[in-house]
N, C-alpha and C positions, 0 to 999 in steps of 0.2 A: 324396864324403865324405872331410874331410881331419882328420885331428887331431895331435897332437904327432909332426908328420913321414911316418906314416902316408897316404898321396898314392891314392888312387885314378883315379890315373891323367889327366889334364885333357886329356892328347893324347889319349888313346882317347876321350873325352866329344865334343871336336871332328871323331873322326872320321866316316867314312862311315858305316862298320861299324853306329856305334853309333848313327846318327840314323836309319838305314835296314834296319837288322837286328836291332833291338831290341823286344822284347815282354813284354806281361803273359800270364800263362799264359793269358788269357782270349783275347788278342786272337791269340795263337798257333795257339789250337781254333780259332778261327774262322778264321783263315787256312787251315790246313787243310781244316778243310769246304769252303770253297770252292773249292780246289784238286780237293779230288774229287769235289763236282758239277762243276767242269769236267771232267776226265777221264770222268764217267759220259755228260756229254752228247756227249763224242768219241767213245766206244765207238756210241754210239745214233746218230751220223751216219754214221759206219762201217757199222753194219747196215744204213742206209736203203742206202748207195750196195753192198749185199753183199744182195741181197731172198732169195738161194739160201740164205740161213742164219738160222734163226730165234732170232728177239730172247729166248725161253726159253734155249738155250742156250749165253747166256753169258753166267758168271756175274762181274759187274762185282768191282773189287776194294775193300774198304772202307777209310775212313781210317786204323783201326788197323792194317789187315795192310801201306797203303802207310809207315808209323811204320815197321812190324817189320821190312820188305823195305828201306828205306832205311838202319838200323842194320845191317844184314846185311852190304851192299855198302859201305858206309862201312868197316866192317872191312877189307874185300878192299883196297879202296884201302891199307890201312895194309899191308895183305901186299906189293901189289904193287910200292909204294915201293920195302919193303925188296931186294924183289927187284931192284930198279935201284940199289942203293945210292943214294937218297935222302937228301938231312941232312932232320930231323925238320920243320925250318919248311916244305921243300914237301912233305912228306906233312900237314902237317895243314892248308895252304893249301890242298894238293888233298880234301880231307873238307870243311873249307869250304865251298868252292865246290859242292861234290857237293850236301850239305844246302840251302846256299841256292838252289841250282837247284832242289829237289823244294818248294821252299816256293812256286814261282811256277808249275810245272808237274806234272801227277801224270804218277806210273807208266805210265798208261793212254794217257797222251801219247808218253812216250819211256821204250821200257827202261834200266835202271839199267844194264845190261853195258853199253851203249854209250857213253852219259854219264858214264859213271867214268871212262875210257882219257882222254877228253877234257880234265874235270877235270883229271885227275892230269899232263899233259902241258901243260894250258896254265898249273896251277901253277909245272911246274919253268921255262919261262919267265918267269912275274911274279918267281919267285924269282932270277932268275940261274942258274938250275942248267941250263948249257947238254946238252941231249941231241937229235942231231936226229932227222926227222920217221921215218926211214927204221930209224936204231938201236932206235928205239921200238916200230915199228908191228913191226919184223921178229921181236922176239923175242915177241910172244902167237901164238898162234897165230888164224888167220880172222881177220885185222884188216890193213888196208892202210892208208896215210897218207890218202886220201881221205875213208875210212868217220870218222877222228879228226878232220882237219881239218875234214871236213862240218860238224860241228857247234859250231864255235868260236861261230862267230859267234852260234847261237842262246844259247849258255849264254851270255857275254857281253850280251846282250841282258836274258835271267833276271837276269845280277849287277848290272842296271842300271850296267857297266860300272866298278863297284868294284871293283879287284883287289888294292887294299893291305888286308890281312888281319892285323888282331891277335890274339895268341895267348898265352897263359899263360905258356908259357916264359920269358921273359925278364925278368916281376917277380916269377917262383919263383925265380930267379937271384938278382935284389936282394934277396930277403925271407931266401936263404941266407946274405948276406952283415951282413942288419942284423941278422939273428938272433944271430950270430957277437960282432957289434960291442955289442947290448944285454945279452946274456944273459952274455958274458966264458967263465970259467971255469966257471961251472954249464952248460954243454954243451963235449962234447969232439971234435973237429973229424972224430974219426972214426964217432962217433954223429951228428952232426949231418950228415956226408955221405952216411951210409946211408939216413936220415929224405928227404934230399934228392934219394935213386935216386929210392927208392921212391915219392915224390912228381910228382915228374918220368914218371913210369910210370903213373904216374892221371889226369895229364893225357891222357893217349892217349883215355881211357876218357869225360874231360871232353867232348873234341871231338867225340864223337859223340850225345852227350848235349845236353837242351835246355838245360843252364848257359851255354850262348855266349848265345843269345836273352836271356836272364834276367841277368846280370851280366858284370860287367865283368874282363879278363881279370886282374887282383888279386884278385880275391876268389876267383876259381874258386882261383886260386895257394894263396890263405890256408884253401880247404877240401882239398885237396890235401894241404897238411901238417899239417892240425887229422886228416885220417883217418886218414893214416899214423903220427902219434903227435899226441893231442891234449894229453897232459900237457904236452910239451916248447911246442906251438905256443900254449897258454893262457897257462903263464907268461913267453912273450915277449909279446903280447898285453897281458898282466896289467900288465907291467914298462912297458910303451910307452906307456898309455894313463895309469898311474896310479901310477906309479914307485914302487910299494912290491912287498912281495914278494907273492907267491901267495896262502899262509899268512894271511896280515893281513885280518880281518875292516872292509875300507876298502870303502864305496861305489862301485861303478862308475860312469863319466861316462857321458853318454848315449850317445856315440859308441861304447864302448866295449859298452854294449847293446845296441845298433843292430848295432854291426859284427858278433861274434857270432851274433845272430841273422840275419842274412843269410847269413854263410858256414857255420851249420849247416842252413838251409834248401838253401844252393845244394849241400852234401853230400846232401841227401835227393833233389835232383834228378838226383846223379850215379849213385847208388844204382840209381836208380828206372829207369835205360837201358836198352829194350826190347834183348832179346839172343838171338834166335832163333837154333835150331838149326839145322843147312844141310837137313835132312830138313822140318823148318817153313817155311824161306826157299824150296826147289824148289815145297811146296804150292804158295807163294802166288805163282812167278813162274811156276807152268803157267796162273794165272788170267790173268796180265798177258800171256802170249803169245798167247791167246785174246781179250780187248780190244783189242791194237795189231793184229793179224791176224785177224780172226775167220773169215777162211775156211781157218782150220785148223782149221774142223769138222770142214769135211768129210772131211778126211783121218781126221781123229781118229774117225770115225764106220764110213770104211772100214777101219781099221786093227782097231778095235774092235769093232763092230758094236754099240755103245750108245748109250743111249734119246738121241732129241735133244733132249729137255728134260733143262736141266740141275737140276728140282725131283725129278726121279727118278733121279737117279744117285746113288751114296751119299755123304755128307758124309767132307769131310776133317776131321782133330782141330782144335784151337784152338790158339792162337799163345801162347805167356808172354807177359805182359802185359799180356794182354789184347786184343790183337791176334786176332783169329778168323778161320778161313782161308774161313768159311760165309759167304754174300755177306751 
């Protein structure tokens, strides 16, 4: 969608990203569900080849909690970046990657502690951000360069070997600058730069959020600064679309309704970002160490001395969200 210079981008439309990573909220569910009937039917081969542990206890993990559990670890990624000193495009290259992995594999398959180190190491080389294998692996602690490298190649495999990743940053940058060049004098470079932190600060929140799937990295940019001040981001909008001012009881073009209503939809999706608590997130990754392992029953049975069905042991709370930790 283009209108009086307003570009939504035609390189991102050609890209990878966008012909191979893009969805309607419909086809999104459904990608998910079937990610975690696959992981239900990994857990259920696991038990056939594990006969000492009975198929009652354990308790598979549902779509929503693998939702909750992957915004969880997606966060950590953004920790751990910083903790490398990171520039922001491989940290969000590395959440990227992280997300489109769990789109092709569940939980159940490969836990997220592992698959994030991965992620986030094999972004800072797509990025350029030289770190080697050894600086990496030596500052986590229980991690070697093997247990990281191990898994290059499967996550590579998940990205269908996409590793140029678009990202919001950089037409929140341009849309700072046309805002600057449309708007003149009615914004002042030191309000329009705080609009611009603060903007830039929601992208973080964007990346974890289903807005990459659903739109294109302008528009998340243009919901971004319609939530951090929508007065200032309407009358640039207003100004661009239809060259009068605010005020002026003038029709809108249709692009101008169109656009609007997509980047306040794409604000409701940013909103709407499953955000578990670490006491929420531990529930549900003691379920997913029990599906990738399940003969940590047994331990867990001698440790504890509890029922071995897991319909009789007590329920954990429920996830925000909507996310439930109850199978």
């Amino acid at each position: 969608m283009a209108s009086h210079g307003v570009s939504f981008d035609d390189l991102y439309r050609r890209s990878t990203q966008y012909r191979l990573w893009s969805y309607t909220r419909e086809q999104l569910a459904q990608q998910r569900r079937e990610v975690n009937e696959k992981g239900c039917r990994k857990v259920d081969e696991r038990l056939t080849s594990t006969p000492e542990v009975s198929a009652s206890s354990i308790e598979k993990v549902t779509m929503d909690e693998e939702i909750a559990l992957i915004s969880f670890h997606a966060r950590s990624i953004a920790k751990l970046a910083k903790f490398f000193n990171m520039p922001s495009q491989v940290r969000a290259t590395g959440i990227s990657f992280f997300r489109k992995f769990y789109l092709v594999n569940s939980v159940m398959e490969y836990h997220p502690k592992l698959i994030l180190l991965t992620c986030l190491f094999l972004a800072a080389k797509s990025e350029n951000f030289f770190i080697s294998i050894n600086s990496f692996s030596k500052r986590i602690p229980k991690t070697t360069p093997e247990s990281i490298l191990g898994l290059e190649f499967e996550i590579l495999q998940s990205l269908k070997f996409t590793l140029m990743a678009h990202h919001p940053f950089r037409p929140l940058y341009g849309f700072f600058y046309d805002i600057q060049n449309v708007l003149g004098p009615e914004v002042s470079t030191k309000e329009l730069g705080s609009v611009y932190d603060a903007a830039r600060n929601l992208i973080n929140e964007a990346l974890i959020s289903d807005a990459i799937y659903h739109f294109t990295p302008p528009q998340i940019a243009l919901a971004c600064f319609k939530t951090v001040n929508e007065e200032l981001t309407m009358k640039y909008l207003n100004k661009k679309f239809t060259n009068v001012k605010v005020e002026d009881d003038v029709p809108k073009s249709t692009d101008y309704d169109t656009l609007v209503s997509v980047i306040t939809e794409c604000q409701q999706v940013i909103k709407d970002t499953p955000n578990p608590t670490k006491d929420q997130a531990v529930m549900i990754d003691k379920k997913v160490q029990f599906c990738v392992n399940p003969s940590l029953v047994l331990k867990r049975k001698r440790d504890t001395n509890e029922p071995d069905d897991a319909n009789k042991r007590p329920r954990v709370g429920a996830v925000e969200g909507g996310a439930s930790t109850s199978p």
